[in-house]
C-alpha positions in Angstrom: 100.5 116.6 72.6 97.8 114.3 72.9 95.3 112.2 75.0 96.8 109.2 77.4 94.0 106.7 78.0 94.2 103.8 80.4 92.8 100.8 78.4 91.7 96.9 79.8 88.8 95.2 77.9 86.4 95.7 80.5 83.5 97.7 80.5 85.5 100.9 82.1 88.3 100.2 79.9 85.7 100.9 77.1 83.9 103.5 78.7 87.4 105.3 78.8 88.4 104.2 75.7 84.9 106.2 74.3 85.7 109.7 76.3 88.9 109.7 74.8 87.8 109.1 71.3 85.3 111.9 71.6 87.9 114.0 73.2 90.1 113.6 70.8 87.8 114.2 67.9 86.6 117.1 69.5 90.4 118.6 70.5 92.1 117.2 67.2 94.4 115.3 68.7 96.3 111.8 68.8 95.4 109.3 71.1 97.8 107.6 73.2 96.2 104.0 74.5 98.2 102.2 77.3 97.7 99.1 78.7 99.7 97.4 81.3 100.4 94.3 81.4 101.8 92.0 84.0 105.1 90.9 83.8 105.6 87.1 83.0 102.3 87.0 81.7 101.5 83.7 80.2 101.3 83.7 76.3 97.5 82.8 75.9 96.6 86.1 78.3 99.3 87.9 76.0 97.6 86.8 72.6 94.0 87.4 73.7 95.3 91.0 74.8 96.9 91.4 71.5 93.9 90.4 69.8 92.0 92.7 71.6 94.4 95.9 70.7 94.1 94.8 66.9 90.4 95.9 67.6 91.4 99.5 69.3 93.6 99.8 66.4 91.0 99.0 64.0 88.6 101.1 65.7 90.7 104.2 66.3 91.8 104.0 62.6 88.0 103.9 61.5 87.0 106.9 62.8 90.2 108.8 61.7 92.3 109.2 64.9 95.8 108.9 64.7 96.6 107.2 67.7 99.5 105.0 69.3 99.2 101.9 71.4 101.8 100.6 74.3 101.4 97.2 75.8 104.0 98.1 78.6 105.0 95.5 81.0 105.5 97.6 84.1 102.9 96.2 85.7 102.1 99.4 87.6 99.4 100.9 86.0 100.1 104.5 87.4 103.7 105.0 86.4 102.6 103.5 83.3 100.0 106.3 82.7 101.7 109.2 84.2 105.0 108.0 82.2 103.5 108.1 79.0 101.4 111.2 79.8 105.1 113.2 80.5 106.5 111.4 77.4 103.8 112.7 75.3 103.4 115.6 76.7 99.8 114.7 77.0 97.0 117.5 77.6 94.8 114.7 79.4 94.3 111.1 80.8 91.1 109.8 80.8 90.8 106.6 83.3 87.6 104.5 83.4 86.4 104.3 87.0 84.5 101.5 88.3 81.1 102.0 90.4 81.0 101.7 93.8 79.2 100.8 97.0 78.1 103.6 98.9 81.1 103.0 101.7 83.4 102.1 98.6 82.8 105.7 98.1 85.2 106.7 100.4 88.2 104.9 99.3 89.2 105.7 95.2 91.3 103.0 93.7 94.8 103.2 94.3 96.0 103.5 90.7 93.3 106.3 90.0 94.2 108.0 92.6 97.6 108.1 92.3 96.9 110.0 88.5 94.9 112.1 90.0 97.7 113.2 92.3 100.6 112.8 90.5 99.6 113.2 86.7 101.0 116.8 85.5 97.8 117.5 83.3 94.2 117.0 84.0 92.1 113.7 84.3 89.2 112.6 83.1 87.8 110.1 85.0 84.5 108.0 83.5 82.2 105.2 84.3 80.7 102.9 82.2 76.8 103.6 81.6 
């Protein structure tokens, strides 16, 4: 049991990253952070994104959460997050959700929607502030 977050260092990334610590404290559970990476990746992308889960880590472990992290190189976010969610039998995703145009609106990403659909628990979707 725990919380499956979809993590990128961008500003929904964090804003996700946020819901699921306080969802976590609030539940008393494990976090589970994935982040997908792109196959063939070259190795200054994968260092910086390595650097960057030292901080989750760090973070995450400051604040008392116990908490995994995957740097899976699927490259399809959804699988990714649905995967993990089933392998962990997870009792939520959260996803961070970018803001959109009003005829953006219309049209969710494809990777959020495809959780939405197809994850077997709920999903939290945020934006950032």
């Amino acid at each position: 049991m725990g919380i499956v977050v979809g993590y990128l260092a961008t500003p929904e990334g964090r804003a996700a990253l946020d819901a699921a610590v306080d969802e976590a404290q609030r539940r008393q559970t494990p976090v589970v952070v994935v982040v997908s990476a792109r196959p063939g990746e070259p190795e200054s992308e994968r260092a910086a994104v390595e650097a960057e889960l030292d901080e989750v880590r760090s973070r995450l472990a400051e604040v008392g959460i116990e908490h995994d992290v995957r740097l899976l190189e699927s490259g399809d976010v959804a699988d990714d997050l649905i995967a993990t969610a089933e392998q962990v039998d997870a009792q939520l995703i959260v996803l961070g959700l970018r803001r959109r145009s009003p005829v953006g609106k219309l049209i969710l990403g494809a990777n959020a929607q495809r959780v939405l659909f197809d994850a077997a628990c709920p999903v939290l979707t945020v934006k950032p502030s």
